[in-house]
FIMIFI-542455 format. One line per field, with one value per residue: x, y, z of N, C-alpha, C, O in turn; chain; residue number from 1. Coordinates in nm, 3 decimals. Atoms other than C-alpha are relative to their C-alpha. Example, Ala and Ser with C-alpha at 12.3 -4.5 7.8 and 13.67 -1.06 7.14 Angstrom:
2
n.u: (0.089:-0.082)
n.v: (-0.119:-0.119)
n.w: (0.000:-0.006)
ca.u: (1.230:1.367)
ca.v: (-0.450:-0.106)
ca.w: (0.780:0.714)
c.u: (0.090:-0.077)
c.v: (0.120:0.109)
c.w: (0.000:0.073)
o.u: (0.194:-0.026)
o.v: (0.118:0.220)
o.w: (0.066:0.090)
voba: (A:A)
mifi: (1:2)
***
This chain:
220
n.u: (-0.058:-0.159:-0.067:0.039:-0.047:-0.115:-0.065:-0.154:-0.045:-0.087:-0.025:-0.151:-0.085:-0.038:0.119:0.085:-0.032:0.008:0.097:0.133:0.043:0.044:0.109:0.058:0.027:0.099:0.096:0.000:0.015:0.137:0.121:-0.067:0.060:-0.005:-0.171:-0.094:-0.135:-0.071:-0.078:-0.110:-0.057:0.013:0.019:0.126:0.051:0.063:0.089:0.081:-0.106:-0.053:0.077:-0.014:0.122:-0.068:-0.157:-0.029:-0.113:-0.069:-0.021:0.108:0.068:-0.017:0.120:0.009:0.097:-0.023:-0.015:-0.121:0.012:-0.157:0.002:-0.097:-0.105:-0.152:-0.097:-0.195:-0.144:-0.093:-0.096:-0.114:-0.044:-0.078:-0.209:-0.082:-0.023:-0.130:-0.069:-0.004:0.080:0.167:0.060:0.062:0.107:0.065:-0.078:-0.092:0.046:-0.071:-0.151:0.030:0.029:0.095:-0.003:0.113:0.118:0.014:-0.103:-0.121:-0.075:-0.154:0.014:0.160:0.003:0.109:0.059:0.044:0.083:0.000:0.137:0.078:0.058:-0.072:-0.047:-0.157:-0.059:-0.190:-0.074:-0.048:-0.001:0.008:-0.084:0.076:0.185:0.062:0.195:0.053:-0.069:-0.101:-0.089:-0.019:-0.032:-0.078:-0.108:0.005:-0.040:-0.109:-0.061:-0.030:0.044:0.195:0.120:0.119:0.031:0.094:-0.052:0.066:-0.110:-0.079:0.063:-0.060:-0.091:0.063:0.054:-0.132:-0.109:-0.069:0.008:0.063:0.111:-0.048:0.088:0.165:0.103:0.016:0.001:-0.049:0.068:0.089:0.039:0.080:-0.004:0.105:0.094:0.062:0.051:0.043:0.125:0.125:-0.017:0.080:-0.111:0.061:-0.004:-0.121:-0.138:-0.036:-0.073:-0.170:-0.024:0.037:-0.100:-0.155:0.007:0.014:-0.087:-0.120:0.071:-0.081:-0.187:-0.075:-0.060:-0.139:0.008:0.041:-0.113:-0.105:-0.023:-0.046:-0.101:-0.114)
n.v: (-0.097:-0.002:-0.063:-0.169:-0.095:-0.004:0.055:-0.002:0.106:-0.050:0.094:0.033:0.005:0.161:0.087:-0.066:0.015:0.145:0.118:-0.050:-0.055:0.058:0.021:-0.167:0.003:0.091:-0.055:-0.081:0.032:0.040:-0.136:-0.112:-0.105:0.009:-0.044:0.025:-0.056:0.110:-0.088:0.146:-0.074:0.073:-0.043:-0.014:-0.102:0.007:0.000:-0.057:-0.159:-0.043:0.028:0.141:0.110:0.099:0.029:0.143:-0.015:0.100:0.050:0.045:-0.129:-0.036:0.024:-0.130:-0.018:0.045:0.147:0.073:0.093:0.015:0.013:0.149:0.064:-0.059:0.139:-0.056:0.132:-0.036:-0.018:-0.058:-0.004:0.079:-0.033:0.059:0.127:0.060:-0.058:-0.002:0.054:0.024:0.048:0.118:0.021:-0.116:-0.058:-0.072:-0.078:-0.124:-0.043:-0.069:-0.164:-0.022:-0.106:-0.009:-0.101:-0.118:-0.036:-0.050:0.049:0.010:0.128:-0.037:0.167:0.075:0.131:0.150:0.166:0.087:0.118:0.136:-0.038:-0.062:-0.095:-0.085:-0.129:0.004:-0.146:-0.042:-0.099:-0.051:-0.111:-0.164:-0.051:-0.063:0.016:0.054:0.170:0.035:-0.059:0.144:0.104:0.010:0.015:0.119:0.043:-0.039:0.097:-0.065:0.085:0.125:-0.064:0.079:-0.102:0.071:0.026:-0.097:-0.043:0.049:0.102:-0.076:0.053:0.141:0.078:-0.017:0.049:-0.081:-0.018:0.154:-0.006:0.135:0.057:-0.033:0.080:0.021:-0.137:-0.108:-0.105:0.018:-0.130:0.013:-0.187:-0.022:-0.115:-0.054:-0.136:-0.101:0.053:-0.113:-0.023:0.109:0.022:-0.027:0.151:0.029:0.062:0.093:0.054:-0.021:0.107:0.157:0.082:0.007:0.123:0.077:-0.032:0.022:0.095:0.011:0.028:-0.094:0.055:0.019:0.124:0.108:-0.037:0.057:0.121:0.074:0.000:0.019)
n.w: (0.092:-0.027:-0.134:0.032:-0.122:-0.035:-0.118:-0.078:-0.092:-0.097:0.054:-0.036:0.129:0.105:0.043:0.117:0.183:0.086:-0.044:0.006:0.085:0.130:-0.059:0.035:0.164:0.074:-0.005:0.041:0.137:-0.035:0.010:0.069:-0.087:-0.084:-0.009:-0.091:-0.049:-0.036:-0.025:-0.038:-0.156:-0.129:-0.130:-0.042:0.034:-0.048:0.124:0.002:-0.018:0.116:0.086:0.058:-0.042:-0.029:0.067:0.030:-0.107:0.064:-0.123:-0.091:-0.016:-0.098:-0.006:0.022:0.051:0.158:0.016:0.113:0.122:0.004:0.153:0.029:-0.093:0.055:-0.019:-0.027:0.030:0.034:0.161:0.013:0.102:-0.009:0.022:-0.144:-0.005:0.051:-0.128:-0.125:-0.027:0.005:-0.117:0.010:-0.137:-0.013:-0.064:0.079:0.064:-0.110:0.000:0.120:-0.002:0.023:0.131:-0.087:0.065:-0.077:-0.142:0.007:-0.108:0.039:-0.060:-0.011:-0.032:0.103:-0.034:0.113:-0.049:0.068:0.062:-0.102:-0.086:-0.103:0.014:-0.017:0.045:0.016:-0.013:0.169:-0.051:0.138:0.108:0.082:-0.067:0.018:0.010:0.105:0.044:0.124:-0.034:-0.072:0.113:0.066:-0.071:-0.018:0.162:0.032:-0.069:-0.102:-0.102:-0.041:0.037:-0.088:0.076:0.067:0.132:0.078:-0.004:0.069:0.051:0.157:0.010:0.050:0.199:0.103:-0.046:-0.081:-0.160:-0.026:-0.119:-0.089:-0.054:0.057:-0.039:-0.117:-0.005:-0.084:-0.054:0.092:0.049:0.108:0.021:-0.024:0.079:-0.101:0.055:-0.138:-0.065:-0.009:0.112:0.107:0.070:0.155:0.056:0.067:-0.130:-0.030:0.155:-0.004:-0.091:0.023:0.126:-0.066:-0.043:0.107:0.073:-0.064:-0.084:-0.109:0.029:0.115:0.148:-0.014:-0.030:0.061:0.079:-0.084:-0.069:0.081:0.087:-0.108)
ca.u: (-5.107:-4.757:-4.490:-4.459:-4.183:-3.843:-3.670:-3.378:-3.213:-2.858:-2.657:-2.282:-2.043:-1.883:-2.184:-2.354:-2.118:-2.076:-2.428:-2.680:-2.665:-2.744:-3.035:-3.165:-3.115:-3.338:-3.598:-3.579:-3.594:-3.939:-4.095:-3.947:-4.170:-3.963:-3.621:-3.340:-3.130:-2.867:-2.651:-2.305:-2.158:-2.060:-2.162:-2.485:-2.738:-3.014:-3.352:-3.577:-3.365:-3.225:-3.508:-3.427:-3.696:-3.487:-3.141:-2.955:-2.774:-2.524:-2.472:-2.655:-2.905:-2.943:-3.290:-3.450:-3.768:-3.659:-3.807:-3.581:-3.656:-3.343:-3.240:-2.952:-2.677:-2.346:-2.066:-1.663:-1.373:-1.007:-0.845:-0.451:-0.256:-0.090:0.278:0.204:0.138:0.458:0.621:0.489:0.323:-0.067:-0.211:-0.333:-0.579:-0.767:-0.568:-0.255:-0.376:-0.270:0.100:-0.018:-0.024:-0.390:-0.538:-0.833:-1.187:-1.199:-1.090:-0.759:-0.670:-0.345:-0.516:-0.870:-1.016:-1.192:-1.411:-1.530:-1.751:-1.588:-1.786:-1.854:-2.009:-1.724:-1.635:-1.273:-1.135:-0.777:-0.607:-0.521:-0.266:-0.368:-0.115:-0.338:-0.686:-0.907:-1.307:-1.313:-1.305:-1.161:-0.884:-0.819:-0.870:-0.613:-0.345:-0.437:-0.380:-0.064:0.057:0.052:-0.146:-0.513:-0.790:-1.145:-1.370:-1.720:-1.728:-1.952:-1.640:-1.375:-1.565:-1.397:-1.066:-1.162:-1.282:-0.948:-0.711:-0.596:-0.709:-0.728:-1.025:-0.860:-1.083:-1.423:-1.589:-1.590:-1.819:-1.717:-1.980:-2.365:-2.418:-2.685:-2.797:-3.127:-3.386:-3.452:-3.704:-3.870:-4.176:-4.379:-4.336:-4.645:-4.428:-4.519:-4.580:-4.298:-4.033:-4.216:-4.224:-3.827:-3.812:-4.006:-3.778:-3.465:-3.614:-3.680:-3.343:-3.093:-3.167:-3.107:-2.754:-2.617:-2.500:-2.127:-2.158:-2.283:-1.977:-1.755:-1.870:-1.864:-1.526:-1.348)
ca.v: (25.125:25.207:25.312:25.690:25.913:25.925:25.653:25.740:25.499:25.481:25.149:25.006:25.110:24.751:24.572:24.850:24.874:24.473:24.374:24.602:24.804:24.611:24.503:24.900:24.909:24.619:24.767:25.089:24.942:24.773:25.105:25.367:25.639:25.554:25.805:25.682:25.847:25.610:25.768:25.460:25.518:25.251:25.490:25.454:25.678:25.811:25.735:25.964:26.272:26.236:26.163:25.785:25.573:25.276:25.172:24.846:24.721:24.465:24.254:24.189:24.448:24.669:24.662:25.001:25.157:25.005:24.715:24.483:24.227:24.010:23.985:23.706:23.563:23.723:23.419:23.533:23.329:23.390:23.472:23.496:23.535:23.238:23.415:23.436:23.090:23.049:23.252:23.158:22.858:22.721:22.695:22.369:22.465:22.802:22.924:22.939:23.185:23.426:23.417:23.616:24.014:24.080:24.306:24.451:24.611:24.963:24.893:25.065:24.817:24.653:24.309:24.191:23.809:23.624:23.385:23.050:22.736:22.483:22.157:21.969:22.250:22.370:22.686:22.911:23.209:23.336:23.627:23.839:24.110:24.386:24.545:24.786:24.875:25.035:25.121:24.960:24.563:24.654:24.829:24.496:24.282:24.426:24.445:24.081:23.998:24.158:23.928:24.146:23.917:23.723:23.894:23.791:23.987:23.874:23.676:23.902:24.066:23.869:23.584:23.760:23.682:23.337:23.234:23.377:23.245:23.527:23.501:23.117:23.089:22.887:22.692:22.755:22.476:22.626:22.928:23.253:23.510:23.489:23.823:23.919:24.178:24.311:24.638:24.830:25.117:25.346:25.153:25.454:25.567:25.443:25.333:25.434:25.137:25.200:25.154:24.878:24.724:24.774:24.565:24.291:24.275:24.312:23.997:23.835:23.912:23.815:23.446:23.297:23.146:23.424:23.321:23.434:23.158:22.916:23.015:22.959:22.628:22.484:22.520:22.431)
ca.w: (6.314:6.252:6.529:6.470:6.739:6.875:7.123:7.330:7.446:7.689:7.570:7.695:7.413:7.296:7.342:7.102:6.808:6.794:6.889:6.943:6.656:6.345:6.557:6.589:6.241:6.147:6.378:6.224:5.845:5.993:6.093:5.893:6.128:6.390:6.500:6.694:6.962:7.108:7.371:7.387:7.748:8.015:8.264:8.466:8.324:8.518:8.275:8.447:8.535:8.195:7.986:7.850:7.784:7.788:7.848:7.778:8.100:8.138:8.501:8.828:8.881:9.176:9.336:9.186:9.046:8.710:8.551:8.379:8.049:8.061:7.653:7.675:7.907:7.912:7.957:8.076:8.003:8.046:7.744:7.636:7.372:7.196:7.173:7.582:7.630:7.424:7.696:7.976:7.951:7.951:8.286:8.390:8.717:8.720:9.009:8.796:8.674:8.954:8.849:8.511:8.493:8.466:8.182:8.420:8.326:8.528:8.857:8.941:9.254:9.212:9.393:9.195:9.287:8.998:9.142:8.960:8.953:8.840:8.622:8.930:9.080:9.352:9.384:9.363:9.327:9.195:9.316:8.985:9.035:8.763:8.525:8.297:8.405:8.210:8.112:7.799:7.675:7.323:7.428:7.705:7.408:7.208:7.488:7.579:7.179:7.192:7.480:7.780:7.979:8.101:8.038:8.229:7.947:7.816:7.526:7.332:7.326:7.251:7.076:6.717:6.852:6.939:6.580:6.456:6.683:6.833:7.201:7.321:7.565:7.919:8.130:7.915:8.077:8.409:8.497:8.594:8.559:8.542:8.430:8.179:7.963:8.032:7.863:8.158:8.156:8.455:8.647:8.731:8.346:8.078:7.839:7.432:7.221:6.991:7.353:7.408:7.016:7.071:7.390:7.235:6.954:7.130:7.323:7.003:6.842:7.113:7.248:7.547:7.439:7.198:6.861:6.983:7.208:7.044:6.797:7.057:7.198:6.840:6.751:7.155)
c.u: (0.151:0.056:0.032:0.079:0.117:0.020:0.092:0.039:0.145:0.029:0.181:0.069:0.020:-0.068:-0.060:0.045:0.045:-0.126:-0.140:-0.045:-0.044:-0.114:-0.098:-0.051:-0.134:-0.179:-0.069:-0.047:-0.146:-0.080:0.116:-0.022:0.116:0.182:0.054:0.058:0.076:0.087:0.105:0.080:0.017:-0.057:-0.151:-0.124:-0.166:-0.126:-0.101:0.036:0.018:-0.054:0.015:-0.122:0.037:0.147:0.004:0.115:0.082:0.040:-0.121:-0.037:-0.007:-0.174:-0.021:-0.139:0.021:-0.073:0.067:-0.097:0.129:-0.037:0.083:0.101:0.104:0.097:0.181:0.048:0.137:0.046:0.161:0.054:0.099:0.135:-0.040:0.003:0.158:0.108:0.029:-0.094:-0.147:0.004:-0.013:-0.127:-0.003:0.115:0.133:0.039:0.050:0.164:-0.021:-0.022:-0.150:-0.005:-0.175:-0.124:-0.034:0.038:0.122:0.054:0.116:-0.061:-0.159:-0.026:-0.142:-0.056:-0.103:-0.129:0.057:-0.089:-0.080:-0.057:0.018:0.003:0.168:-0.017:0.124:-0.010:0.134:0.082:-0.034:0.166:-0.030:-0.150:-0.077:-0.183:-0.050:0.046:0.072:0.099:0.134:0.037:0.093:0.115:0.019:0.046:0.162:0.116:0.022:-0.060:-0.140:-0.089:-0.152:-0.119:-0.139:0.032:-0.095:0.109:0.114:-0.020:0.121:0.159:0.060:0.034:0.159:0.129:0.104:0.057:-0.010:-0.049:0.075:-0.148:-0.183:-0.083:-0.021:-0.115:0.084:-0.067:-0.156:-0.045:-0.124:-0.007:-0.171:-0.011:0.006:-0.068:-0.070:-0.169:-0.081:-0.062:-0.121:0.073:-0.077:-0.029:0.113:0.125:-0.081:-0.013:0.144:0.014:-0.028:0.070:0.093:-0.030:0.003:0.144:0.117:-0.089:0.040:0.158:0.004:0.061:0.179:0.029:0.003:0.156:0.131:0.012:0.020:0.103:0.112:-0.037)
c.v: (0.000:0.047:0.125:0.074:-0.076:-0.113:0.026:-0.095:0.000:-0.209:-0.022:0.025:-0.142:-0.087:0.065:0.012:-0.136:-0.064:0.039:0.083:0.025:-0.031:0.121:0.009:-0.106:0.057:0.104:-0.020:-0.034:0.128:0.134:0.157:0.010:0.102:-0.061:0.100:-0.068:0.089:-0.119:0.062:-0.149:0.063:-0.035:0.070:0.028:0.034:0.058:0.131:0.035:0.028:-0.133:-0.035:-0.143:-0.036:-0.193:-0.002:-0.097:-0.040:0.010:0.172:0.077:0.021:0.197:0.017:-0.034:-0.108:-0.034:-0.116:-0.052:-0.016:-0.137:-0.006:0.071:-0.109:0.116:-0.149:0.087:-0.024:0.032:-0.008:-0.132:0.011:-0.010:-0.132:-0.073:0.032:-0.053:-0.174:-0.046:-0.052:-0.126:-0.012:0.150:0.113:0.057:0.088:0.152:0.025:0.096:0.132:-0.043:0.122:0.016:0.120:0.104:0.024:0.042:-0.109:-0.089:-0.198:-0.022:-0.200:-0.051:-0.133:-0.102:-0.087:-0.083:-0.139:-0.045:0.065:0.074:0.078:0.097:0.110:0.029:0.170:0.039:0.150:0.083:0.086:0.106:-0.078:0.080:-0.019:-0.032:-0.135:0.076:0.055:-0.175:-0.082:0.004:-0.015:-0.125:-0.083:0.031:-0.059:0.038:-0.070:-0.051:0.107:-0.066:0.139:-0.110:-0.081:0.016:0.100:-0.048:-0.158:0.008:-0.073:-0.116:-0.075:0.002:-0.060:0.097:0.023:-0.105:0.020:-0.122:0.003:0.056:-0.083:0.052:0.182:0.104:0.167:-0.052:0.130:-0.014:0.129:-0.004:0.184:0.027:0.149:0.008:-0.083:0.095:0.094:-0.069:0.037:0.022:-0.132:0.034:-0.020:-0.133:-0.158:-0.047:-0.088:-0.124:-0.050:-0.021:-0.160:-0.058:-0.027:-0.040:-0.128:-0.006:-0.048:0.045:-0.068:0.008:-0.129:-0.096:-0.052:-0.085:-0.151:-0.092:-0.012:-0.072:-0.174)
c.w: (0.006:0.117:-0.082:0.125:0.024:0.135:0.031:0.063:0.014:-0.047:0.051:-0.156:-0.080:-0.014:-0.143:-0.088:-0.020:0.010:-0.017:-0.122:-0.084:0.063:0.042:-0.141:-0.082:0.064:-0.084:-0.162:0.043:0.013:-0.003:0.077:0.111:0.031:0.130:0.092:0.091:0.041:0.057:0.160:0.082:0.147:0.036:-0.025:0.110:-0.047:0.032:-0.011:-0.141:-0.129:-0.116:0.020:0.040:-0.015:0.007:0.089:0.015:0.202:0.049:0.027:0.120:-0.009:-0.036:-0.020:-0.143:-0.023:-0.107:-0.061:-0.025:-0.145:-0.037:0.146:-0.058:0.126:0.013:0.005:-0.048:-0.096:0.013:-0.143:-0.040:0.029:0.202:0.032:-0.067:0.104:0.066:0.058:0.017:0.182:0.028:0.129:-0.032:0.108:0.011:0.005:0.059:-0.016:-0.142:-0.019:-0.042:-0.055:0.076:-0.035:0.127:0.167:-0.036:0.117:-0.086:0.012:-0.078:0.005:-0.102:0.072:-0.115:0.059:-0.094:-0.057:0.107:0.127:0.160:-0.036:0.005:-0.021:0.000:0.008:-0.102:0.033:-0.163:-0.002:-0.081:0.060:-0.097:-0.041:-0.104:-0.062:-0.096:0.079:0.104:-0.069:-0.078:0.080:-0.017:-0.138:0.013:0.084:0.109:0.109:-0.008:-0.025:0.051:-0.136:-0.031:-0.129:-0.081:-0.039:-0.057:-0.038:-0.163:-0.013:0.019:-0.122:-0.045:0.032:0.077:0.184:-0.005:0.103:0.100:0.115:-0.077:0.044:0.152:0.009:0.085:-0.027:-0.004:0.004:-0.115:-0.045:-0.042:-0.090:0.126:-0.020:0.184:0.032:0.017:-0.138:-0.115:-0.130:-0.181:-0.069:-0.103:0.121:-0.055:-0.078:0.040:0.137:-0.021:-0.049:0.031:0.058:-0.123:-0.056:0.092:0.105:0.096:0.015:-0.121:-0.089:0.059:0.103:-0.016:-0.092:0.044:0.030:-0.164:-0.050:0.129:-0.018)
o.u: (0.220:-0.020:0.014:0.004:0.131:-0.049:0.178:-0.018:0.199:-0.062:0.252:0.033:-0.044:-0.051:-0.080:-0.029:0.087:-0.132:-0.236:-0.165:-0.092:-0.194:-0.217:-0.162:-0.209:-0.281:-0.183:-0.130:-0.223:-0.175:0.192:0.064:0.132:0.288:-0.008:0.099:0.007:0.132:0.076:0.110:-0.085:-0.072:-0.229:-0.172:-0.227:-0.154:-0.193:-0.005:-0.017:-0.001:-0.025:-0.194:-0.026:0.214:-0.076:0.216:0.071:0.070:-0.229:0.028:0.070:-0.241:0.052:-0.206:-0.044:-0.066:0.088:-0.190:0.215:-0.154:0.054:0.086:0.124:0.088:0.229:0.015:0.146:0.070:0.196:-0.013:0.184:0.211:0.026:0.117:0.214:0.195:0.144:-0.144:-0.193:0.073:0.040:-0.189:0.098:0.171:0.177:0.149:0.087:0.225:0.089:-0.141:-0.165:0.075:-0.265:-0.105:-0.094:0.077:0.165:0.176:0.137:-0.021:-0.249:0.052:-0.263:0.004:-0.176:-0.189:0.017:-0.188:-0.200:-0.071:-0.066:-0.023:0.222:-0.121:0.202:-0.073:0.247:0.016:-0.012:0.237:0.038:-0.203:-0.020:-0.258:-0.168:0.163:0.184:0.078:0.241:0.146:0.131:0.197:0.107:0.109:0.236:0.235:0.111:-0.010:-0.202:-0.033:-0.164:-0.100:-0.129:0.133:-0.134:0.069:0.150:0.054:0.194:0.203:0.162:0.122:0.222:0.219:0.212:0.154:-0.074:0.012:0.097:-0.228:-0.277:-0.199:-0.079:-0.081:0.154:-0.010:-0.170:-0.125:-0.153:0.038:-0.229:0.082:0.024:-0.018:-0.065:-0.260:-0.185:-0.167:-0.095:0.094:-0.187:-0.002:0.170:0.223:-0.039:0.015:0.165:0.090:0.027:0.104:0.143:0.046:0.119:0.160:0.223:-0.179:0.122:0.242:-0.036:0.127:0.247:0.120:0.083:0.212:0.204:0.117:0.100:0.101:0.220:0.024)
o.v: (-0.063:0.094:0.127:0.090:-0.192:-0.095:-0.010:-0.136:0.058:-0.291:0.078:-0.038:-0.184:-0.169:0.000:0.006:-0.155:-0.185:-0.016:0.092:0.133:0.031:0.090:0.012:-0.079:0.063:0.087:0.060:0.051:0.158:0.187:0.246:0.128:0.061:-0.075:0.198:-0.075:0.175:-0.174:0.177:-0.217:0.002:-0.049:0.084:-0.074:0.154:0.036:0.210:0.144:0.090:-0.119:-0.016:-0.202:-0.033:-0.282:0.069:-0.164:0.051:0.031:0.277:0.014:0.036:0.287:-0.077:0.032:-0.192:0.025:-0.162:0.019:-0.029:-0.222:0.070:0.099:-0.123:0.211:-0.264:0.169:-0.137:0.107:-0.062:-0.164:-0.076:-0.086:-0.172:-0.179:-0.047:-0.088:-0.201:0.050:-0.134:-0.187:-0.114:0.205:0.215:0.145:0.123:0.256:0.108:0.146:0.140:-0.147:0.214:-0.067:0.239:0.058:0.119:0.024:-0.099:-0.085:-0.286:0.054:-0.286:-0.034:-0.240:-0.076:-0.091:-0.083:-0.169:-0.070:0.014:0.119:0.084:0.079:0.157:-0.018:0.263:-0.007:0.242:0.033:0.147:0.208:-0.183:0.188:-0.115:-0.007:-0.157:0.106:0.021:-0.229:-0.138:-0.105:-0.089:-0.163:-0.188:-0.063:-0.051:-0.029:-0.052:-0.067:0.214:-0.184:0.260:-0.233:-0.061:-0.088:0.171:0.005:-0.245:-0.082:-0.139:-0.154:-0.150:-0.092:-0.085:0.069:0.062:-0.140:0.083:-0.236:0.092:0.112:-0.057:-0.030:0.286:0.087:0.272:-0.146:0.158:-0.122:0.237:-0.079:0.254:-0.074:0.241:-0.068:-0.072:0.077:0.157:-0.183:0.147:-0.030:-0.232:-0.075:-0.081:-0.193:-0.270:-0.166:-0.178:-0.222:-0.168:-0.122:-0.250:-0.097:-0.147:-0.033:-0.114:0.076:-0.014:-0.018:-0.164:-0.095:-0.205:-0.170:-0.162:-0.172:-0.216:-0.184:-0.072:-0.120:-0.258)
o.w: (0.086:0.202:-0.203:0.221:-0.013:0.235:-0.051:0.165:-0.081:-0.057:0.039:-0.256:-0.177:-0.104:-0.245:-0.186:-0.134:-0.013:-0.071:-0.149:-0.115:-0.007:0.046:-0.194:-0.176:-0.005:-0.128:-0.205:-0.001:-0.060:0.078:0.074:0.143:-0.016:0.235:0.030:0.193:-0.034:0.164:0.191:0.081:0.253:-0.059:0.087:0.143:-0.038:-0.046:-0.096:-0.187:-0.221:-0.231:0.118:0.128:-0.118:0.034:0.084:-0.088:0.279:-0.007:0.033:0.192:-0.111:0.006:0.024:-0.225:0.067:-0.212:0.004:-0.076:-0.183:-0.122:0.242:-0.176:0.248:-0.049:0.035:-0.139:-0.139:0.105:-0.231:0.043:0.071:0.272:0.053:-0.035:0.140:0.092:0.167:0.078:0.241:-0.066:0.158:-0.076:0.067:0.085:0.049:0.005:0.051:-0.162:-0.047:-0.105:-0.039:0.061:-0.060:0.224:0.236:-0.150:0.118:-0.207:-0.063:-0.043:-0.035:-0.091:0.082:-0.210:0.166:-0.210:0.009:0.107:0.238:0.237:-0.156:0.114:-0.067:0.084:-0.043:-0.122:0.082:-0.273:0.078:-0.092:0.096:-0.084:-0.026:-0.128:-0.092:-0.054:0.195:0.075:-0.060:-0.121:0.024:-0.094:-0.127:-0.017:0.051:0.163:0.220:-0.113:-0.049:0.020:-0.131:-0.024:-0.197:-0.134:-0.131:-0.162:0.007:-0.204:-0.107:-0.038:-0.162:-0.090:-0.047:0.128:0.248:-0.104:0.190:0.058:0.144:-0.019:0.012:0.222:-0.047:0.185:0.003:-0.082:0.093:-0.167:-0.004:-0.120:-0.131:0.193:-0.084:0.281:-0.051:-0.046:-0.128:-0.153:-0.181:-0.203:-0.002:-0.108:0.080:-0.154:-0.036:0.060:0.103:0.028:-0.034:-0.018:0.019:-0.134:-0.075:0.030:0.187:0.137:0.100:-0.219:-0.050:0.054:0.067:0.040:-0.087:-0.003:0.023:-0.161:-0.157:0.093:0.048)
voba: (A:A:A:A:A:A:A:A:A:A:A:A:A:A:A:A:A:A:A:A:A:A:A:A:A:A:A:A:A:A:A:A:A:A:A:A:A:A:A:A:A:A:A:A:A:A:A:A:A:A:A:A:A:A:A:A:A:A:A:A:A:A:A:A:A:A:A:A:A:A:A:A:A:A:A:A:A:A:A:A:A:A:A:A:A:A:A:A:A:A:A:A:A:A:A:A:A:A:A:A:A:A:A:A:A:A:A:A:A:A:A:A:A:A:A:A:A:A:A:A:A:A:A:A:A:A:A:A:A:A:A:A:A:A:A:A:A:A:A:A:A:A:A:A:A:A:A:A:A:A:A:A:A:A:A:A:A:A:A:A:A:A:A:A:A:A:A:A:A:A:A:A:A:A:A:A:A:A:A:A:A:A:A:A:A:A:A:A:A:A:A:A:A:A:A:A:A:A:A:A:A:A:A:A:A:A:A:A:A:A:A:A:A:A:A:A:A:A:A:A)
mifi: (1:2:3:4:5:6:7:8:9:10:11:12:13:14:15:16:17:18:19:20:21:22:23:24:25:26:27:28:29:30:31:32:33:34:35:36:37:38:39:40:41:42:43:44:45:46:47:48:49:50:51:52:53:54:55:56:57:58:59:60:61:62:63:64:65:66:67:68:69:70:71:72:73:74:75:76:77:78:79:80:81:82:83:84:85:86:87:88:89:90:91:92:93:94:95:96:97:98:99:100:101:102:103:104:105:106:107:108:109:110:111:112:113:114:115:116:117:118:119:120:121:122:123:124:125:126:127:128:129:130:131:132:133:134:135:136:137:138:139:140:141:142:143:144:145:146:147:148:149:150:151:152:153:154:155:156:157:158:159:160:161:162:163:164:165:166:167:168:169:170:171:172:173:174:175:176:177:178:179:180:181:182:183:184:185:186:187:188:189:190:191:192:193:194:195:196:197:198:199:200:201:202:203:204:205:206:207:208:209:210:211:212:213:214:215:216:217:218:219:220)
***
């Protein structure tokens, strides 16, 4: 029969208005029965206390009573602005990279160490001092546009400025996160069949290498 009742669901802000949301929407057009409530937050939410049925989480998980459905891969790559490169130069080794004000996601420390894998499978890390800090990529992304410095940011994120030429992606062949972004809902919880409709599709709808990805590698 149709899906029929309300989902709440707890979602990272900038993932959810570039990614997740048109993808709600298409559910929603499918079963018209079905209401939304979408609460955008980077913060942690706690989906029993709070009454979530499912949130959408983003990194390595912490062992919990949750179970997780990973949805796709989330890929980082330093980004800068061409006018800094006009500045200051293009890197030529990852470690560079450490003479560059850093444009840093929510830590406040002054000292933060990006660690790598480069192609052939070694490992590094560069000590990044930060200059602005805060709890949201866009905000990062536009500094970093504006020439203030490196930026270590998903590229679900700044994929946009990519395409356009705004941000140039350095070292993209090397990793430097394997983060993901996973459904997670409450294990002791029997889950409705419209949640877990909406988990299938979310799997369905976000592959394992993301379209911004893909985006990316066709154009470097």
């Amino acid at each position: 029969g149709d899906l029929v009742g309300r989902i709440r669901i707890a979602a990272p802000l900038t993932f959810s208005t570039m990614h997740l949301g048109p993808v709600l929407s298409r559910f929603m057009i499918l079963h018209p029965e079905v209401m939304m409530e979408a609460e955008l937050s980077d913060r942690r939410v706690d989906l029993i206390a709070e009454g979530f049925d499912l949130a959408i989480r983003i990194g390595r998980l912490a062992d919990s009573a949750l179970i997780a459905k990973k949805l796709t891969q989330v890929r980082h790559c330093p980004c800068v602005s061409p006018k800094f490169i006009e500045q200051n130069g293009r890197p030529n080794r990852p470690e560079n990279l450490s003479a560059f004000p850093g444009l840093m996601y929510r830590t406040s420390r002054s000292k933060t160490l990006w660690p790598f894998v480069r192609p052939d499978g070694t490992k590094g890390r560069v000590n990044i001092a930060g200059r602005f800090a805060a709890n949201n990529g866009d905000i990062l992304r536009d500094a970093a546009e504006a020439g203030l410095g490196v930026i270590l940011e998903p590229t679900f994120i700044t994929y946009p400025s990519i395409m356009k030429g705004t941000l140039i992606p350095l070292f993209a062949d090397h990793e430097w996160s394997d983060n993901a972004v996973y459904a997670v809902y409450a294990e002791n919880r029997s889950l409705p069949r419209r949640v877990r409709c909406l988990i299938d599709f979310l799997a369905q709808e976000f592959s394992p290498e993301p379209t911004w990805d893909r985006a990316i590698k066709s154009m470097l």
